[in-house]
N, C-alpha and C positions, 0 to 999 in steps of 0.2 A: 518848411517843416520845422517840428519844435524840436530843441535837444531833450533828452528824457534824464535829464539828469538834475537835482536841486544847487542849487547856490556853491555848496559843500562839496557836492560830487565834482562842481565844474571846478573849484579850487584842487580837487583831487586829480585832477584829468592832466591841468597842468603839471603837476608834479611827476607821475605817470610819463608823460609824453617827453617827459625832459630825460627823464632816467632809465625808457623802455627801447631808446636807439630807433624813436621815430616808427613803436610798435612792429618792430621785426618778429616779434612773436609772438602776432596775431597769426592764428591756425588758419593754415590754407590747403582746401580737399579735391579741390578742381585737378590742380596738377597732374599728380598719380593716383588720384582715389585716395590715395590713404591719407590721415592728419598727418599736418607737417605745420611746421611752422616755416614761417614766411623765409627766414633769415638761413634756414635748414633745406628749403628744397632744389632740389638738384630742375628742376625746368624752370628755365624763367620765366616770371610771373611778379603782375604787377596788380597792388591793392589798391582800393579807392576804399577808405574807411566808412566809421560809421559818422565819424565827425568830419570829414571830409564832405561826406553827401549832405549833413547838416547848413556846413558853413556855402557850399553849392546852391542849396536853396533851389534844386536843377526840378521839373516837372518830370521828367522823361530820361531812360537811357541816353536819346540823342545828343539831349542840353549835357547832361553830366558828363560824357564821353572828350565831350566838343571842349570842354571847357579843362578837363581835368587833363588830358593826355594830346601830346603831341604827334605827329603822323596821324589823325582824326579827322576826317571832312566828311559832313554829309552833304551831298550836292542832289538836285534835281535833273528829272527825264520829262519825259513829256508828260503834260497836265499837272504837274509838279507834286511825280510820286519821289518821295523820299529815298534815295541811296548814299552807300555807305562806302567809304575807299578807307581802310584799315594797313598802311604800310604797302600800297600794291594790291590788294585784296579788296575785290567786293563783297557785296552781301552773301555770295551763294558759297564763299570760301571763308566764313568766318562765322562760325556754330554759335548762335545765341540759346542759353541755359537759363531755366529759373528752378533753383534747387536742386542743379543736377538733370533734368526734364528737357526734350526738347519742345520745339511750337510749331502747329500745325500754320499751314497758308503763307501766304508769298503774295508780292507787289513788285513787280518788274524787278526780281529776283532777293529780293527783301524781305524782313519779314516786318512787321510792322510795329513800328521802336513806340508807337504812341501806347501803345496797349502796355509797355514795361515803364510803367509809372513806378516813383522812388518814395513811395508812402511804405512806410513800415520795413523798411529794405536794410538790412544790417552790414552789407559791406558786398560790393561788387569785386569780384577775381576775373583777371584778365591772363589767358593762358599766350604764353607771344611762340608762334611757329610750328607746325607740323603736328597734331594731336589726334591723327584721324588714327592711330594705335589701339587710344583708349575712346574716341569717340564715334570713331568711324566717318562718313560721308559727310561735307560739308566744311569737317574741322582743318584743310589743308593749310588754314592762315590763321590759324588761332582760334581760343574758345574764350565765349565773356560768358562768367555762370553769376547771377545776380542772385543773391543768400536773405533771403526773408529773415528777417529779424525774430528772434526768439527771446519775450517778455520774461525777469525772472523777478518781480514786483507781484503780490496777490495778485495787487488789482490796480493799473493804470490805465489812463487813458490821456492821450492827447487830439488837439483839433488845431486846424491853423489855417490862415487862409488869406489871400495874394488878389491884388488888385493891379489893373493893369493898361498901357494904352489898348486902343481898339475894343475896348468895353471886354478887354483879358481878364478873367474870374478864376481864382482854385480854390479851391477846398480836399481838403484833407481832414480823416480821421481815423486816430487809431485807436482799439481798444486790447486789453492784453491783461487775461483773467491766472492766475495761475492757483489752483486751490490742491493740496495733497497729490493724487495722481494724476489729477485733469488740468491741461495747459490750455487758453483758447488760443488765439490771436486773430484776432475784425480790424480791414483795413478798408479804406473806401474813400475811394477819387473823383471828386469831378472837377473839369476845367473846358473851357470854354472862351473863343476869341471870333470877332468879328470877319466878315469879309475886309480889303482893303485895299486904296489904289495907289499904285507907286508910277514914278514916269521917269522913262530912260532918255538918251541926250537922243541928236540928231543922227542920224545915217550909222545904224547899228550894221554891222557886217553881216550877221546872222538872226533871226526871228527874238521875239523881246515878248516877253507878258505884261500887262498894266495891271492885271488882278491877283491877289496873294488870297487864293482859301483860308477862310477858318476853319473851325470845326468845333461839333460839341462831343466831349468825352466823357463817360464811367465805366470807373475799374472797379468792383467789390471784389475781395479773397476774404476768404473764413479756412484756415489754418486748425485742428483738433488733436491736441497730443495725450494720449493715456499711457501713462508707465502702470506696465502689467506690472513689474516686479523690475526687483534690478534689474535680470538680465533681458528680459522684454518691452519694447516699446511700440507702441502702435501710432503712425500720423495720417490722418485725412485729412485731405484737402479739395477746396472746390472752387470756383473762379468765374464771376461773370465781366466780359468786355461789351461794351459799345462804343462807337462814334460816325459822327454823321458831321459828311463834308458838302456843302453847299455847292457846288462847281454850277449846279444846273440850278438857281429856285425851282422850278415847276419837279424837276425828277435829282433832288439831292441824292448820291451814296452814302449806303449804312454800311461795315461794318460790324461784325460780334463773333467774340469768342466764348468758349463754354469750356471750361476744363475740370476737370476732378483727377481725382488720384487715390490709393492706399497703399502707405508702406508696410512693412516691421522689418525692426532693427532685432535680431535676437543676437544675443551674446553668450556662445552656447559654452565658453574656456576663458579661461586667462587670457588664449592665446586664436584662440576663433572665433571669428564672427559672420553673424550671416548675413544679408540682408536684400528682402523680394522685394518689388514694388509692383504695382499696376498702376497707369498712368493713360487717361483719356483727355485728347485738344479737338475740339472742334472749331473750325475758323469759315465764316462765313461773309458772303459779298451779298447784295442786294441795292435793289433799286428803286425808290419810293415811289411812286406813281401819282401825286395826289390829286389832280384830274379824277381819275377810276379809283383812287380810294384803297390801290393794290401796292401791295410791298413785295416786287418780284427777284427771287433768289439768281442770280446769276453765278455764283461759285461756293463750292462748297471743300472742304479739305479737312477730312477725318481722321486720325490716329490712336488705334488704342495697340499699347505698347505694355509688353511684360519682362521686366528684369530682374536678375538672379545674381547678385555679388555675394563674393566669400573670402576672406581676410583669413592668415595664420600668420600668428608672427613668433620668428623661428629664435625668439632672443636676440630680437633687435632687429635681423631683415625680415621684408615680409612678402607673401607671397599672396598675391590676388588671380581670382578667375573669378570670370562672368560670361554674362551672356543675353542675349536683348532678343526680343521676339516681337515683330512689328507688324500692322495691318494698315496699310494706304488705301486710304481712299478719295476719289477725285472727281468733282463734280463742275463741269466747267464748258460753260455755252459755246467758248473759244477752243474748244477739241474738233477733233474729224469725229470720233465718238462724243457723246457729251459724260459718257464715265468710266474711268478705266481706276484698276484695282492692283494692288502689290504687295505681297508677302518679302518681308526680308528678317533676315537670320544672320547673325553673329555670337562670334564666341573670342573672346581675348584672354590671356595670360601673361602676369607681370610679375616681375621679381627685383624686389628693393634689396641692396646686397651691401651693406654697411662693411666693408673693407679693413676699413681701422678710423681711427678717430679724426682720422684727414681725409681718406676718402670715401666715397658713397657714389654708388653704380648702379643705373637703373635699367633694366629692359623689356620691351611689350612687345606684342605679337596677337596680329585680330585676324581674325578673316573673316570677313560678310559677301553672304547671298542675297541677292535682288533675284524674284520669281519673274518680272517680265523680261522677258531676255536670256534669263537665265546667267546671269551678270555675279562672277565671281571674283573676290580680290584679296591676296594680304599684303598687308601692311606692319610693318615692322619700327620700332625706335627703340634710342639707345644714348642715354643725359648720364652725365656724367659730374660730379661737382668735389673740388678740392682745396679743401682748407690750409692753406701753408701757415697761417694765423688764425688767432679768432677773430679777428678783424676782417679776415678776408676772406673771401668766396671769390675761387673761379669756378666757371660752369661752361662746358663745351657736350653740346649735343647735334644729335644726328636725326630725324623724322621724314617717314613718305608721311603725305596726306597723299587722298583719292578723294572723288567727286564723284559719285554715279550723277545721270543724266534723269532730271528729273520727267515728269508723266507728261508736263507739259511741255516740254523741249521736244522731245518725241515726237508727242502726238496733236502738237498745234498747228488749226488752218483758222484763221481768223481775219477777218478786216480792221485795221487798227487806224480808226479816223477818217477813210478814206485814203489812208496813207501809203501802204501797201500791204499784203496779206503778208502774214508772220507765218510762214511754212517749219512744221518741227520736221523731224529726221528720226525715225525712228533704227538709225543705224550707227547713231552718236556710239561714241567709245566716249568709257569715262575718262575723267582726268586724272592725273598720277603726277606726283610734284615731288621734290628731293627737298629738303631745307636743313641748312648747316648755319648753328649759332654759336657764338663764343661771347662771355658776359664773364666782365668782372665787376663784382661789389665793394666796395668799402664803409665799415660801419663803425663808427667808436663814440662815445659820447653822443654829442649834441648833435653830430655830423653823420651824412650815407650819403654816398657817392655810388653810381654806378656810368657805365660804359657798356656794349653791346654791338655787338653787330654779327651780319646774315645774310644770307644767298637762298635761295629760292630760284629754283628751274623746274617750272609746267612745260606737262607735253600733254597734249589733244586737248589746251585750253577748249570750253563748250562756249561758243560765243552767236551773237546772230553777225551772219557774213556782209557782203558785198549785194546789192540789191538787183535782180536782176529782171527781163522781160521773158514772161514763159515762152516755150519755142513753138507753142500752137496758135500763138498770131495773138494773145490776149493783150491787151493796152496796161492789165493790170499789172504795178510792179507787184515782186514776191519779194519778200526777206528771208532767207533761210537758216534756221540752225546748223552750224558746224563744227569740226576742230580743228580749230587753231593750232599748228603745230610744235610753235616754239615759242614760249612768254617766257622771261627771266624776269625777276626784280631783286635788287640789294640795296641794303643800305646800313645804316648804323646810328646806335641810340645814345643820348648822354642825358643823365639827372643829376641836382643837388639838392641834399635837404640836411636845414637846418632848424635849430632851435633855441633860442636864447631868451631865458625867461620867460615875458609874458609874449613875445615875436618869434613869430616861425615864417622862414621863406624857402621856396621849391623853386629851382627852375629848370626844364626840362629842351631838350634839341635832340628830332629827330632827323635825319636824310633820307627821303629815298630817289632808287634811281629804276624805273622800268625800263624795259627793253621792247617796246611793242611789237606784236606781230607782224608782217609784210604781208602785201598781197602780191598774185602772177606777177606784176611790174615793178614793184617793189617798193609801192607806196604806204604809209603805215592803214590797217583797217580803220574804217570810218569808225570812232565812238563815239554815241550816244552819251556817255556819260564821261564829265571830266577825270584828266589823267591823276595822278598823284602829285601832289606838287611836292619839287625837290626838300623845300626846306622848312620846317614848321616848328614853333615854338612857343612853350608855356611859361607863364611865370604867375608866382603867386607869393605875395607879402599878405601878414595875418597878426594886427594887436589883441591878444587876448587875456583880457585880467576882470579877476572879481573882485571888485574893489570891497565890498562886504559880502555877508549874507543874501542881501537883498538889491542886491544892484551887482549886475557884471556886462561889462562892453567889450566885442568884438567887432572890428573895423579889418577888411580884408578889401584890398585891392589884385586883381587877376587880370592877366589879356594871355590874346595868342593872335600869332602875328604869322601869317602863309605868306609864301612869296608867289613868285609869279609861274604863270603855267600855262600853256600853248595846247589845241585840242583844235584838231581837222574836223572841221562839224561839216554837214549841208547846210548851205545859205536858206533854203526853205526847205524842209522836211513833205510838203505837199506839191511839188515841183522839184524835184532833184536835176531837171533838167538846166536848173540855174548852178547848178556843179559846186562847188565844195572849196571853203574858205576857210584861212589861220584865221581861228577866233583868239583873242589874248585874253585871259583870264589874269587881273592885276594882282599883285601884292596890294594884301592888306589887313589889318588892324583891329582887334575888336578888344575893350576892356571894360571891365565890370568893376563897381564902387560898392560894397553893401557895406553897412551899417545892421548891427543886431543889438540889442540891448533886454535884458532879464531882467523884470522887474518884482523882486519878493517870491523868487527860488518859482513863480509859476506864470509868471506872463510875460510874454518874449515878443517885441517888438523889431520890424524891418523893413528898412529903406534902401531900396536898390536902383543904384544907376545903372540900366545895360547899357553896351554901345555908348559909351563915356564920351569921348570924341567925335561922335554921334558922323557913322562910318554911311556913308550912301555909296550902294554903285553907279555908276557912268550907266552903263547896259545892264537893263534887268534879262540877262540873257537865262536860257533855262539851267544853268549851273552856275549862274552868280549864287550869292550869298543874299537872304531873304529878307532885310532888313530895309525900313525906312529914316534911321533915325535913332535920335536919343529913348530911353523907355524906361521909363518911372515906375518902377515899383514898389507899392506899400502891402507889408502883411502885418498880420495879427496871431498869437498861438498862443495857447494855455495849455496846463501841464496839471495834470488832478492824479493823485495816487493815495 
């Protein structure tokens, strides 16, 4: 992607970045709802810029995640649907946001990261521990709300676009009109990669893939901002998803999403503000037929969602109340019914209590209702941050997150491959989780330093059990939804970042430690998906100078390095009667070379090495790492305003 900036600006940016403490005072609203700047907010919370995601070059949430932040794996399940392990946390415990929004539909408990393309996308916030306060269901292990870029140029526009092994194609483009009242912003993606064959060694312990899916993808969003007047603003928005993964030639999967939205912002005081939204996702599965010419829908997942926030700020603290009004809908071949439906209701209250000029005290309070079930819950948090310097922030907080049990956990009877039927439980209790963090910062000139760490204790983890034979004599296994009674995970974060001159380097170490669940005997529960691996870490070097007007070069070198990790798999998933094996997940290594070069403030050239040491695994097992190799990357971007 292009940087949106001329020659001048990028001469600007260095100066900026040397003097702004490594942008601590980039505005951050995920946190508590309300603006805060980075350096100011009492929840920990960690930024991926807009020059960060520039110099990333990343296609997708997944690539940027993976690459930018430590504790990050995404690993594969069967058929090699994408999941996410977040410090101990999967997909269904870690709230993905675009502008505050959530997204309809799921993939073996995911949501699907290819559709959060980083065209036009102004700065990703990552919320770290227990937000289900202010978020509710979902958010027990954090929230990533990804902030669409907001154009303040008339009229710019950029396009760029990436070349790649496996006949890998992007394109990108953005357009961004801004005229008196009227703001546009037009983004639009497509990328696309080949099938491909990979080969693992001899006598793998466990089942191995030789085939890696491609897919073909497009994102379009159309963004519409009218400023009624100062204290009025009006945003619409609308969003189309596709992509389509080959697994079958004869019967390829499509996905698509459809989304729309209307907010207003009114500003009705000095000291109050309002603001409603209505917010529609539709997420769809389907299955190409092209024999019979038919494109058969196999899932469907609807959301239209209305909420009501209201801001007073009492002379410094401030005090927010909202409220969400949700309607689910679920359309899924794989139920005992093939639709079931759900009303849910929340209402939350927060109060930012600025103390004195060292301390700031925050507290929330939600309760949400789920109609099926009749499923009620609060959740309470309580962050805390104190300044003994201005160099320093400490930050010590407290947060429940909860999980209700989604439609399908419930209410699934399905055959999966021949494998076993996946039985849901429509008696699931939700999840309820504790999380205690303590995080100090340090920031002064050229330098920010930070430290962290955290505990986390679930009870009634929702998970699929122990496989068993129905007791009516049937051959068939069943999988069941359960809960899991006891999961713990802890661990602890460490970052540096510096800047010197035209050089900035980061490097980040995460730890974690789970505690898995036991079954009757006290063996740890079979997963499907890989554990957390203990140790993981980022580093990133970045030469960045304009040497005139018309010429500037950046050269960044990045890797992240996993260690090793152990995972009690079944030796064949179609046969369990061949019983259950330590599979070894190795340590290992991945670094990326880019080269970037601006040529006359509007043409921007890149050369990317992924996989530098060009990392292959031994076992293409179904949570290895999806690589074959070295991968050459060449783009091209222009810059018109």
């Amino acid at each position: 992607m292009l940087l949106a900036a001329s020659g001048v600006e990028a001469q600007k940016f260095v100066h900026d970045f040397d003097h702004d403490t490594l942008a601590l005072q980039q505005v951050v609203v995920t946190g508590t709802r309300t603006p805060k700047s980075l350096a100011n907010t009492p929840v920990p919370t960690s930024l991926i810029t807009h020059q960060e995601i520039e110099r990333a070059d990343a296609t997708d949430i997944q690539a940027l995640l993976q690459q930018e932040m430590p504790g990050v794996e995404f690993s594969y399940a069967m058929n090699q649907q994408t999941h996410l392990n977040l410090s101990g946390f999967g997909g269904q415990g870690i709230l993905f946001l675009v502008d505050g929004e959530r997204l309809a539909g799921e993939t073996m408990d995911d949501v699907d990261f290819s559709r959060l393309v980083m065209t036009g996308i102004e700065r990703v916030e990552i919320v770290k521990g227990a937000a289900s306060a202010l978020y509710g269901s979902n958010a027990g292990g954090g929230v990533v709300n990804i902030i669409t870029r907001q154009g303040r140029q008339p009229w710019h526009i950029t396009a760029d676009t990436q070349w790649s092994r496996h006949n890998g194609q992007r394109y990108n483009l953005v357009n961004d009109i801004n005229q008196k009242q009227w703001h546009n912003n037009l983004s639009a993606s497509w990328s696309s990669v080949d099938n491909f064959t990979v080969n693992s060694g001899a006598n793998p312990v466990t089942r191995v893939f030789s085939e890696v899916y491609g897919n073909r993808t497009l994102n379009v969003k159309e963004r519409l901002t009218f400023d009624a007047s100062d204290q009025l603003k009006l945003i619409g928005r609308m969003g189309y998803f596709f992509r389509q993964v080959p697994r079958s030639p004869s019967e390829p999967e499509r996905y698509r999403d459809y989304s729309a939205g209307l907010k207003g912002n009114w500003l009705m005081s000095d000291a109050d503000q309002l603001e409603i939204s209505y917010a529609f996702d539709q997420y769809d599965k389907s299955v190409k037929q092209k024999a019979l010419g038919l494109d058969v829908r196999t899932y469907s997942n609807v959301q239209n969602s209305v909420r009501a926030l209201y801001n007073h700020d009492f002379a410094g603290d401030m005090l927010t109340i909202g409220g969400d009004v949700m309607h689910d809908y679920l359309m899924n071949t794989k139920l005992t019914d093939r639709t079931r439906t759900q009303n849910t209701f929340d209402a939350f209250v927060q109060y930012d209590w600025n103390l004195s000029s060292q301390w700031e005290v925050v507290g929330a309070l939600r309760y949400d209702f789920f109609s099926d079930g009749h499923l009620s819950r609060v959740t309470p948090k309580l962050s805390a941050r104190y300044q003994p310097d201005r160099h320093l922030n400490l930050r010590l907080g407290y947060g429940m997150g909860f999980r209700a049990p989604t439609l399908k956990e419930k209410y699934s009877e399905f055959d999966m491959s021949g494998i076993w039927i996946v039985e849901g439980s429509k008696n699931l209790r939700p999840e309820s989780s504790h999380n205690l963090n303590l995080s100090a910062e340090y920031a002064h000139g050229r330098y920010n330093m930070m430290v962290m760490g955290y505990y986390n204790q679930v009870r009634n983890k929702i998970s699929t059990g122990v496989p068993y034979y129905a007791s009516d004599g049937s051959k068939q296994l069943r999988l069941p939804y359960n809960n899991l009674e006891h999961y713990s995970v802890y661990g602890a974060e460490a970052s540096a970042h510096a800047r010197w001159q035209s050089v900035s380097a980061k490097i980040a170490y995460a730890y974690t430690c789970e505690h898995l669940p036991k079954d009757g005997n006290g063996n740890t529960i079979n997963n499907q998906y890989i554990p957390a691996r203990p140790h993981s870490l980022t580093a990133e070097v970045t030469y960045d100078h304009a040497f005139s007007a018309d010429y500037r070069l950046s050269v960044t070198l990045n890797g992240r390095w996993l260690s090793t990790v152990d995972n009690e798999e079944y030796r064949d998933y179609y046969d369990i009667s061949k019983g259950t094996a330590t599979v070894c997940y190795p340590a290992y290594s991945l670094w990326r070379l880019s080269v970037q070069q601006w040529l006359w403030q509007r043409l921007k050239l890149t050369v990317t090495l992924d996989n530098l040491l060009n990392y292959k695994p031994k076992y293409y097992y179904l949570n290895a790492p999806i690589t074959d190799g070295t991968n050459l990357k060449v783009g091209i971007g222009i810059d018109l305003n």
